[in-house]
N, C-alpha and C positions, 0 to 999 in steps of 0.2 A: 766528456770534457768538463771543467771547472775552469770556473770566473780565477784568472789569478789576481792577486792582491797583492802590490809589494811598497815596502816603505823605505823609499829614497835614502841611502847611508848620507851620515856626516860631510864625507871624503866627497862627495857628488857637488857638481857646480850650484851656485846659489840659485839660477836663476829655472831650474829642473827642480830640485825641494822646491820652491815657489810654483810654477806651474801644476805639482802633484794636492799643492792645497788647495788649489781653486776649486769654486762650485762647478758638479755636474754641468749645466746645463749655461758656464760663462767659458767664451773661446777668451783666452789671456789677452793682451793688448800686442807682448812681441811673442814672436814664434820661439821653440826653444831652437840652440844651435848644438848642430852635432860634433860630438869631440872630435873627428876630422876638422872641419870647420874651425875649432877655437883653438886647436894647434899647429894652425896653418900646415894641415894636414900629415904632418910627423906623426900623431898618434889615431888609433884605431878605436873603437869605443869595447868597452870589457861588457860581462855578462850584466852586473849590473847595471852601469850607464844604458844599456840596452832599455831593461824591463824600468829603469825610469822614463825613459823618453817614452817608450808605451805607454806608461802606465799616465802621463801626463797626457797624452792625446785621448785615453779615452776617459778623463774626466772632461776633457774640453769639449766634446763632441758626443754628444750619444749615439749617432751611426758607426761609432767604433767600440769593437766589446773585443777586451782582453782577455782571451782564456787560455790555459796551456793544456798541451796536449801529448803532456806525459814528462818522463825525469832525464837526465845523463846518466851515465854511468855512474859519476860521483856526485848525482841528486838534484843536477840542477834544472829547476824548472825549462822545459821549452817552451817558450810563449808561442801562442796563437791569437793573432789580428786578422778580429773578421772587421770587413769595412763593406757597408751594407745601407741603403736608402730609401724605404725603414729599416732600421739595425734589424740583425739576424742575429740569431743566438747557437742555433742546430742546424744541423744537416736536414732535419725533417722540414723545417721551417723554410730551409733554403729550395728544396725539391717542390714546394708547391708553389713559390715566386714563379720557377719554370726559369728564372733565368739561369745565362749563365755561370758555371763558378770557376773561377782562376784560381791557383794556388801558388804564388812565389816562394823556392825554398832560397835561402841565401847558408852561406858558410858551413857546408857540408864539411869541407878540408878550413881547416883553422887559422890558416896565413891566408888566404883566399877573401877579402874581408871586404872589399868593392859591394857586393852584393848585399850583404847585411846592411850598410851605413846606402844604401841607394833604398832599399825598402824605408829608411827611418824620415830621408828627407822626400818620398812621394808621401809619405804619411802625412809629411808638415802640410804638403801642398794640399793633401784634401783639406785637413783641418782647420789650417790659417789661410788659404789660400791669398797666400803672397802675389801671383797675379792676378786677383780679382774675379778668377775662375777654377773650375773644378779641373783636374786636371786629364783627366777622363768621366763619362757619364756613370757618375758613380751610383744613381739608380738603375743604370740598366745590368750593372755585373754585381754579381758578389764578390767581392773579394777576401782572398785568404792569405795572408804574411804570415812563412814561419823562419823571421830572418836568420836567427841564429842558433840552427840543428847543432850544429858541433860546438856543444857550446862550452865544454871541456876542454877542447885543443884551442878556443880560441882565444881564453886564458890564462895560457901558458903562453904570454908576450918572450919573445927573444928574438935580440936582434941576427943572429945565423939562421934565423927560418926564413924560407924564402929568398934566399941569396942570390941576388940578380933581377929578384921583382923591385921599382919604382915606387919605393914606398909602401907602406909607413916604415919609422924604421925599426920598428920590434911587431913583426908582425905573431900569430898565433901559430900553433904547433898543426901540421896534417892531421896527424890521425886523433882518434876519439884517446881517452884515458886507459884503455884497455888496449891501446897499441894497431886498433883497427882501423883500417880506411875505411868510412861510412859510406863511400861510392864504389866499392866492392864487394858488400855485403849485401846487396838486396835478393841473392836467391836464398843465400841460408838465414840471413836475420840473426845474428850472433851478438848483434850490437842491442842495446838498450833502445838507444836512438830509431835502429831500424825497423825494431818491433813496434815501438811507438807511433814511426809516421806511417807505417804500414796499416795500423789499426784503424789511424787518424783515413788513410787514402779510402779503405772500407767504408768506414762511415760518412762520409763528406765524399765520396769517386768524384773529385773536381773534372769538368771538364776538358782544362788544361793545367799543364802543371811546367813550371820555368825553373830551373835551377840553375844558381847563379856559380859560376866560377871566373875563376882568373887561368890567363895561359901564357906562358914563355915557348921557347920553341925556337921556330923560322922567324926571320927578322922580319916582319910584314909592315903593310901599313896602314893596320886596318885598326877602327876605337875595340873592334868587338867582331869574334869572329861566332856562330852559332850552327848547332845539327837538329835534325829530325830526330826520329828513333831510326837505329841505322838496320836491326836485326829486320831482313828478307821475310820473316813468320809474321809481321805484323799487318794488320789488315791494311790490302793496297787502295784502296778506297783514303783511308788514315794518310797512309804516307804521300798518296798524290796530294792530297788537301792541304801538307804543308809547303810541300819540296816543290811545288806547281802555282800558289797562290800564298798563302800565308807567309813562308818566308821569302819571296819573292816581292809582296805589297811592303813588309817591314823592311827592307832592305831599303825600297824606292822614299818610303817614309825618312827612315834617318837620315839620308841625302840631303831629302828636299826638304825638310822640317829644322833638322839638328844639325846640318853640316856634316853628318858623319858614316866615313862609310864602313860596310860592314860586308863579312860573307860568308859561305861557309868551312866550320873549322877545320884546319887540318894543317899537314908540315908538307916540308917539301921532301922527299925522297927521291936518290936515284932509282934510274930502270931495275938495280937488283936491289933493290926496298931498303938500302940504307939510307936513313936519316941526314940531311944538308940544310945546315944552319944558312948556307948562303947560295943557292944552286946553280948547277951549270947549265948547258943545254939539255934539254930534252929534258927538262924534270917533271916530276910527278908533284899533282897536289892532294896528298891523300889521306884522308879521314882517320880516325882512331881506330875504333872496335865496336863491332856489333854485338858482344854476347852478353846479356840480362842482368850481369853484376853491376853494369853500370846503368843509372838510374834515369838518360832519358829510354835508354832499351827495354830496360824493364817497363817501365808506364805505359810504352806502345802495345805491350803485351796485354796490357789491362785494356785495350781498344780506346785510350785517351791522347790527347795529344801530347807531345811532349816537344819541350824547345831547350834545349842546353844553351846558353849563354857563356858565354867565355870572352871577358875583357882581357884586353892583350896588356900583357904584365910591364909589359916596357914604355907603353906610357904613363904619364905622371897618376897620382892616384887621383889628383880631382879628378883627371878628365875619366879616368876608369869607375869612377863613383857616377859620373852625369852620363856616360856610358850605357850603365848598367840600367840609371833611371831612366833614361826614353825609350830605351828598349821594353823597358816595364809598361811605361805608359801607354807607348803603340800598339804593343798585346792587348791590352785592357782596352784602345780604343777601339782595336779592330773585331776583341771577343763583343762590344757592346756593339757595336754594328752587325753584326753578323750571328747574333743571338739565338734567333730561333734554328739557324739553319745549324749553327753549331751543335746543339743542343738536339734535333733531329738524328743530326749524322751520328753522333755518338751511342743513342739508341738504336738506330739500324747496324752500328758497327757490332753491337750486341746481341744482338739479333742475329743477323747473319753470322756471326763466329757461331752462336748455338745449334741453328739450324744445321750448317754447314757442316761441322766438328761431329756433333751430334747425330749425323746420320752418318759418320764412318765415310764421309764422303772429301776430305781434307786432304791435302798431299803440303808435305813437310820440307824445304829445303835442306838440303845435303852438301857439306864440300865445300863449305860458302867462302867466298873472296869479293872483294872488293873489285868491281865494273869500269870503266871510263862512262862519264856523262855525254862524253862524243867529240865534236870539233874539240881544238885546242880554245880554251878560256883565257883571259885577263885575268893575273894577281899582279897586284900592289905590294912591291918591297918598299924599304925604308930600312937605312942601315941604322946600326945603334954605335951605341957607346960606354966608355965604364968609368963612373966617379968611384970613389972609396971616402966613407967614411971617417975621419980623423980618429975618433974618440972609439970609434966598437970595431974600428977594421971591416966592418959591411962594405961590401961591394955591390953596386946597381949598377943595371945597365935601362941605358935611355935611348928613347928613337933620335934621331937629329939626322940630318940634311936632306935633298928633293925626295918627293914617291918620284920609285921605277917600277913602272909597268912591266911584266915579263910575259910569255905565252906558256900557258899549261896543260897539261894533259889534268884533269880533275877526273879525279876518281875517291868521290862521295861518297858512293852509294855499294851496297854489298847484294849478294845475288847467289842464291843457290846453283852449283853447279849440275850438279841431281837433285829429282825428288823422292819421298817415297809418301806412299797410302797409309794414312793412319790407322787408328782402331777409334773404334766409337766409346771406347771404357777401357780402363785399365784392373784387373785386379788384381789386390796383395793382401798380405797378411797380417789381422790386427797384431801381430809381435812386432813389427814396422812403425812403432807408437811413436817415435821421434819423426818419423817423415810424415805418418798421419797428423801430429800435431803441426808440424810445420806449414803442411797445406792447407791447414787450418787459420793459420795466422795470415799467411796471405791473402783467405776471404773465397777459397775453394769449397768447392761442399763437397762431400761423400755420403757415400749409403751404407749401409749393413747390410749382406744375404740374411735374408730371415728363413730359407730354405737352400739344402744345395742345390747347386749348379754343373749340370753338365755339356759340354759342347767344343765347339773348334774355338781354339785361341794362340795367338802368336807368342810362341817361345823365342827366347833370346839364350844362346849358349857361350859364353867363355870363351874364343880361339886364343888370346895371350891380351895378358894387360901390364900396367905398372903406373908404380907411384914415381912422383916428383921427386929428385934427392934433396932437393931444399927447397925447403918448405917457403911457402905462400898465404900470408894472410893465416898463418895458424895452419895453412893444411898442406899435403902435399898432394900436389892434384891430380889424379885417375884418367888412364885413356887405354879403353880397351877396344879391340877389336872383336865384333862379333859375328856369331853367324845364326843365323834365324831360318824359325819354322812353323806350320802351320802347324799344331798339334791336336788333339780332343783328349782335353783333362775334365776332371771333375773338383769344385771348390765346395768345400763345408759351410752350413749357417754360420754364419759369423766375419765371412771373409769381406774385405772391403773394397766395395768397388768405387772408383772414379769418373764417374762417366763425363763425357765433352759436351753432352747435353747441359750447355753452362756459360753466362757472357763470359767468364776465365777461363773458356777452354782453352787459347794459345798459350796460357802461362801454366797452364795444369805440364800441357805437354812440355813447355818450355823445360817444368821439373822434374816430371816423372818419366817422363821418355829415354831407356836406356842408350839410344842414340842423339840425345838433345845434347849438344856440344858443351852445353854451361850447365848443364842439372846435377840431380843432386850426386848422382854416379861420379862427376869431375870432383866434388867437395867431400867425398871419403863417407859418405851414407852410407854406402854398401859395401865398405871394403870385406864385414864378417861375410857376404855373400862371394865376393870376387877372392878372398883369399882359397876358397876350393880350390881354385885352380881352375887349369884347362879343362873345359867341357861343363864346367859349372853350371847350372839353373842360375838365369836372373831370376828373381821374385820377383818382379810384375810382369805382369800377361795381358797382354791385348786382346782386349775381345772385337 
């Protein structure tokens, strides 16, 4: 990581140039205001207003040290805000505190912008503390802001983006500058961004990690709807901790603290799984998607907790910005509360995936769908409405008149319908240099045979596959059917083996597993292998 340093443009408010010249070690008189804030919330703040409002807090405070932790695609710094009492500087430094370390990402997708501008104004509150208090124990957590990941799409201001979200009115573009959704990309890592936070997660393995979005959808009535990691492969320990206590205490928080209620994300569907904006009887409230491209699933994988965050697009943007903020906060209050025990669990969740993985003793879900939680639950609608913009032809839609309570069948949560036994190690072929580097980047280790190898190992053969006819994210994506066998081959020095003896064994599997429903098999890895044909050798082997 490196200290960033940036010099507030011309074009920037007087009173941000002013706060970036103050001495280290003087807090300014008034706090700055965020460009939400001083355009009565019409406008969004761009990359630089960003790194000046940082860059002004931590000259004001020295428990906050500004560093970035890596580029965009078109160069632009990502800042990183550690916020720490003594300041932190490393990861190393952070690990012997013993406490715990959060990491807020904000603006993963580019119009999505609540979450960046809700990181800027808890910053004020540590810094200035406007109410006379801190606004969680900022000695007992580390914290880590890296508000504005997508920080190319979020750049590219126009008012057609986001059509239908409640402000601002030129929000920023989805995807990164290379045309990628950054919350699709965490198994292959194609993006700049994604190699970066990925590097950044290695080095700093925060204990939890929040990622902020915005969401349109079902017309609900909720400030902010939020998930667990939803994939069934993550350690069940992990997931009870959220889905049993932690989202369940934050829920009862915003109520009773904020006024504001909240629950978990999803839409409404009919009984045959199509999507109702407004539903009838018998409807379903059900969850997004379990598979690891999307980045609370993947961090479950790492044995971390993960919380998705998703303010609801159809209220106004203050309330989506003060939203996103006590949501923030209550995480930060609750990880300082619950410090040690956090901080425990997450090394036993490492532990036991090792153990567990590593002695070939693991069984894998298969088939996976989404469950009912069980009796029928309470959601909260709230119908909306559509203004139109005079001047840009933008169209919003906004909540307005009573919440309606309705009864739902809630199906949250995903659940293998079969299992199967895994292997304790995988091995392949060093010609495999693009998948061995890739499990590299995500923080996997591997070995080399220094000698061969002979013995029983599970083959994977080819019965039919096929690609996508339009493409996805750059790729067209693989689903083949196989049929497997015990064999007794022999590997040469040199061959590389993966073994689960590893806190990432879930995610090792997650990738290298020719039956893991999101690995790298679905992303076209191995299409020179799948093009053989029927009866083909996979190249990796399960030992």
């Amino acid at each position: 990581m490196q200290r960033l340093m940036f010099r507030p443009p011309a074009c920037l408010s007087l009173s941000l140039v002013l706060l970036a010249c103050q001495s280290p070690t003087s807090v300014p008189l008034s706090p700055p205001v965020t460009v939400p804030e001083s355009s009565d919330y019409q406008r969004t703040s761009s990359h630089q207003e960003v790194l000046a409002f940082l860059q002004a807090a931590a000259e004001a405070d020295p428990r906050v040290v500004l560093q970035s932790f890596g580029s965009s695609e078109e160069g632009r710094d990502l800042p990183l805000v550690i916020v720490a009492d003594p300041p932190v500087e490393g990861p190393e430094e952070a690990r012997r505190r013993g406490l715990p370390v959060v990491l807020m990402q904000g603006n993963i997708h580019g119009g999505e912008v609540e979450g960046k501008e809700a990181c800027l104004e808890l910053l004020r509150e540590v810094v200035w503390k406007p109410n006379k208090r801190q606004p969680y124990p900022v000695d007992q957590v580390v914290l880590l802001m890296a508000p504005i990941y997508n920080a190319d799409g979020n750049d590219d201001f126009n008012s057609q983006y986001r059509r239908g979200q409640n402000g601002p009115a030129a929000p920023g573009r989805r995807s990164n500058a290379s045309g990628l959704d950054l919350n699709r990309d965490w198994m292959k890592l194609e993006s700049a961004e994604a190699r970066a936070m990925v590097a950044f997660l290695n080095a700093w393995d925060p204990h939890v990690v929040v990622d902020l979005h915005a969401t349109n959808g079902t017309a609900h009535a909720y400030a902010l709807t939020y998930a667990p990691p939803l994939h069934p492969g993550t350690h069940a320990d992990l997931l009870a901790l959220l889905e049993q206590d932690w989202l369940p205490e934050l829920r009862r928080r915003m109520r009773g603290k904020h006024g504001m209620e909240t629950f978990d994300y999803g839409n409404f569907h009919r009984r045959d799984g199509a999507f109702e904006d407004q539903p009838q009887t018998q409807a379903v409230w059900r969850s997004f998607d379990y598979r690891p491209r999307f980045h609370n699933n993947y961090v479950g994988l790492r044995n971390r907790l993960a919380i998705l965050s998703e303010a609801y697009a159809y209220a106004d943007f203050r309330t989506r910005i003060r939203a996103s903020k006590y949501f923030m906060t209550e995480i930060l209050q609750l990880a300082a509360e619950r410090g040690p025990e956090l901080v425990a669990a997450c090394l036993r969740f490492d532990q036991e995936s090792e153990r567990i993985f590593g002695a070939g003793q693991a069984a894998w879900p298969q088939q996976i769908q989404t469950v009912s939680r069980g009796e029928a639950e309470t959601v909260l609608l709230r119908d909306v409405d559509v203004r139109v913009d005079p001047d840009s032809g933008r169209k919003e839609k906004f909540s307005t008149g009573p919440v309606k309570p309705v009864p739902a069948d809630c199906q949250v949560k995903f659940a293998g319908q079969s299992q199967r036994l895994l292997p304790e190690a995988y091995f392949l072929s060093p010609q495999w240099s693009a998948v061995i580097q890739l499990l590299h980047r995500h923080g996997i280790r591997t070995e080399t045979l220094d000698r061969p190898w002979r013995g029983p190992v599970e083959v994977h053969r080819v019965l039919r596959w096929n690609r996508a006819r339009r493409p996805f994210q750059g790729h067209r994506m693989v689903q083949v059917e196989w049929q497997s066998s015990r064999e007794v081959r022999e590997f040469p020095a040199g061959t590389v083996k993966v073994s689960l003896q590893q806190p990432l064994a879930r995610l090792a599997v997650a990738l290298l597993d020719p039956q893991a429903s999101d690995g790298l098999v679905v992303w076209n890895f191995w299409d020179q292998a799948l093009e053989r044909g029927e009866g083909a050798e996979f190249p990796v082997f399960g030992l």
